[in-house]
N, C-alpha and C positions, 0 to 999 in steps of 0.2 A: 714668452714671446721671443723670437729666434730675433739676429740683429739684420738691422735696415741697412749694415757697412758691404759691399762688394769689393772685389780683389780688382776689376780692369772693367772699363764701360761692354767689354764685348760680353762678361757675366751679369752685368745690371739690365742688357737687354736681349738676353737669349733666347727668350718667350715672345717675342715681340712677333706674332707671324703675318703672315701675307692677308691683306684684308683688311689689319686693323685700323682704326683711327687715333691718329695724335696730334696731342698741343702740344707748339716751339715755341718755348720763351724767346726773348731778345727783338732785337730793334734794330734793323740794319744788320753792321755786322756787330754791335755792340752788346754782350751778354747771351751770346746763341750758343746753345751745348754743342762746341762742335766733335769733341772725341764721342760725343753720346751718335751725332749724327755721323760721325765714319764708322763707328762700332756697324751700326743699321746699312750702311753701303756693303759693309763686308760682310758680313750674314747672310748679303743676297737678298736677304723679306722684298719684298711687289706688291701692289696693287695696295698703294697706301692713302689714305683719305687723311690729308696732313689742314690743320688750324694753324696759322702762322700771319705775323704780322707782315713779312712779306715772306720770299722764298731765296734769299743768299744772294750770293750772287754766283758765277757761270762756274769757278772754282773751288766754292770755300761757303762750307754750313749746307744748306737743305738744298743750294748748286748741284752737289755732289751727288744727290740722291737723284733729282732730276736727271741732269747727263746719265744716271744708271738707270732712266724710266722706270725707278718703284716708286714712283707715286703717280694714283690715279688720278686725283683729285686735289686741290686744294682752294680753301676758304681764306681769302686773304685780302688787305687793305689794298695794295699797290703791286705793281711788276716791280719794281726796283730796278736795279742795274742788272739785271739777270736776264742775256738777250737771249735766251737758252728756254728761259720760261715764258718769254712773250712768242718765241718762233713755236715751241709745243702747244701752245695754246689757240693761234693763229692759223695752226696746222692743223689742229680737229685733234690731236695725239692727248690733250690735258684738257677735265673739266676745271674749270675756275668760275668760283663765285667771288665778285669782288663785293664788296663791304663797307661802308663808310667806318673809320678809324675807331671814332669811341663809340660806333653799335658794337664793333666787332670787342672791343676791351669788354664791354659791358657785358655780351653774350657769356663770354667767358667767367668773367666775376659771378651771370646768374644764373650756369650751373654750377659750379663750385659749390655755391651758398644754397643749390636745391630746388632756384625759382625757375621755371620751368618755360615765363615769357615775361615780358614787358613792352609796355610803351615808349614811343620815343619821337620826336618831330620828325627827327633828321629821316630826310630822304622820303615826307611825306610829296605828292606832287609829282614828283618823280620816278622811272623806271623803277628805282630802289623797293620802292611802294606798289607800284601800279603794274610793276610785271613786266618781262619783256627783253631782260638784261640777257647775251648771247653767253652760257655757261661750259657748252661747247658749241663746236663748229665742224662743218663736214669739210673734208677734204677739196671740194671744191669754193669755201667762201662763205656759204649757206648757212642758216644756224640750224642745227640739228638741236639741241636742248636749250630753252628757252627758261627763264627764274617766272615764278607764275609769282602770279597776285598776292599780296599778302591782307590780310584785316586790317582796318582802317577804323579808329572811334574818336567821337569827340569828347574832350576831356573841357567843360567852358567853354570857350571860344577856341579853340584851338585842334587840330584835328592832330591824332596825332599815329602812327605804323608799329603794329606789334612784331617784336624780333625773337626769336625762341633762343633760351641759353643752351650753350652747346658742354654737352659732357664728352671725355674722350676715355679709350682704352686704357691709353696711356697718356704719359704728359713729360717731355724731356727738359728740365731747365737747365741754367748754370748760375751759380752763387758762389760771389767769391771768397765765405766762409761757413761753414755749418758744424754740426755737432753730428756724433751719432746718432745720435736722436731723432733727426733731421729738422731741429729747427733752424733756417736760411738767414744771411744776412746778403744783401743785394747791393753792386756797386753801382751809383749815381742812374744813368741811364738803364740801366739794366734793371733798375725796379721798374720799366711799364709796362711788360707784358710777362717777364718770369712770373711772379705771383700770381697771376691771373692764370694763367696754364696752367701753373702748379694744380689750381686750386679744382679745376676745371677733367683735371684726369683722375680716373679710378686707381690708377696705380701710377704715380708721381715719381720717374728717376731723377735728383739731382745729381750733377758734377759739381765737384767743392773744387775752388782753387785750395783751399786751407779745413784740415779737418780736426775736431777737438774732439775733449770729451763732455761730457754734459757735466753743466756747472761754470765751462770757463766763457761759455759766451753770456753778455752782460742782457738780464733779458729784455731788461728798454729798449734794447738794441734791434733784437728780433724782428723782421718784415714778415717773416712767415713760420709760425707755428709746427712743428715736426709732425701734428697729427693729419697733414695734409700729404706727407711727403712717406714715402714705402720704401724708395730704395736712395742708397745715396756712394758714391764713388769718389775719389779724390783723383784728380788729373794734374794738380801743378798748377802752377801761374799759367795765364791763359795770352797766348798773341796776339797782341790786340792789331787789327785789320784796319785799315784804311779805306773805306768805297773811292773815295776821290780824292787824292793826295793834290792840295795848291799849295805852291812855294811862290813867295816873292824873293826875286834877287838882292841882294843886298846892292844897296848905293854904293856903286863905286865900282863892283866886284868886276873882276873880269867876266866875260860872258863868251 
């Protein structure tokens, strides 16, 4: 077996081409690969069907890709602070399916794990369920692609919306320490969607802030198993981003 370590993110995602599909770990701007997602700005790759809990915001993580329109598409819980991805989307220029938060985790988790749909209340009653959700739009307003109906069964009393697990080409996380091996240790927030991406891509690149050798990570420790993970890269300690910086003044201070 040849090693899962690369030299710089722009060799961890060289193969990455135009067309493909990928899962982004992270939550906001907390835990999102971002040297993996500039490597992917500057390659140039388009026409990208991107899974993500939201999409950056207008400068910073999957931002970036956007303002570079290579991504066709994306499946995601929220617009975020990203006014870049609600004016492409508004515009007819981006499909987006929007998702309720834990279908979307779940989808993720049940291909990883192989299951291929499941049940789920959430969003029965509604568009979510019953169709109709505007995925794109034409240039004048109109919806051009419309989310069509999904299966609906009763499970007892309770009716409940089948979601299919989504597998990807690829899968970009960030962990802020790993082995070569690639088994991941995840910081605070940044275990609620790394893992699930990870898990969820055929071929898995993580970004280490910190990179070891196998052995010195404790394995209680481990959130995610190296046989999930293909390729792995070391970038540094990671800048951690602020979406919306509040300050209160201090009493007294000059103003």
């Amino acid at each position: 077996m040849g090693t899962k370590v690369f030299d710089t993110p722009a060799a961890a995602v060289a193969d990455v081409s135009d067309g493909a599909t990928i899962a982004v770990g992270g939550f906001g701007l907390c835990g999102i690969p971002d040297a993996l997602i500039r490597a992917l700005v500057e390659s140039g790759v388009g026409d990208l069907e991107v899974f993500s809990n939201n999409c950056g915001v207008d400068d910073h993580g999957l931002g970036l890709l956007l303002n570079a329109r290579q991504i066709r598409r994306v499946t995601a819980s929220y617009v975020g602070e990203n006014k870049e991805f609600a004016r492409q989307y508004l515009a007819g220029e981006l499909e987006v399916e929007l998702t309720p938060q834990g279908t979307l985790a779940e989808r993720l988790r049940a291909g990883g794990a192989g299951i291929p749909a499941f049940f789920t209340p959430a969003g029965v009653g509604t568009p979510v369920a019953d169709g109709g959700l505007p995925w794109r739009y034409h240039v004048d307003g109109s919806v051009a692609v419309a989310s069509p109906p999904k299966e609906t069964r009763a499970f007892g009393d309770k009716r409940y919306v089948m979601e299919e697990g989504i597998t990807a080409h690829f899968a970009l996380v960030h962990a802020v320490k790993g082995d070569t091996a690639g088994n991941l240790i995840f910081d605070k927030t940044a275990m609620n969607f790394n893992p699930l991406a990870a898990m969820a891509g055929k071929v898995t690149i993580a970004q280490v802030e910190e990179l070891v050798e196998p052995g010195e990570l404790d394995p209680a420790q481990v959130h995610l198993p190296g046989i999930f993970v293909q390729r792995i890269v070391e970038t540094g300690p990671q800048d951690k981003r602020i979406e919306k910086r509040t300050v209160q003044a201090t009493e007294g201070a000059a103003r």
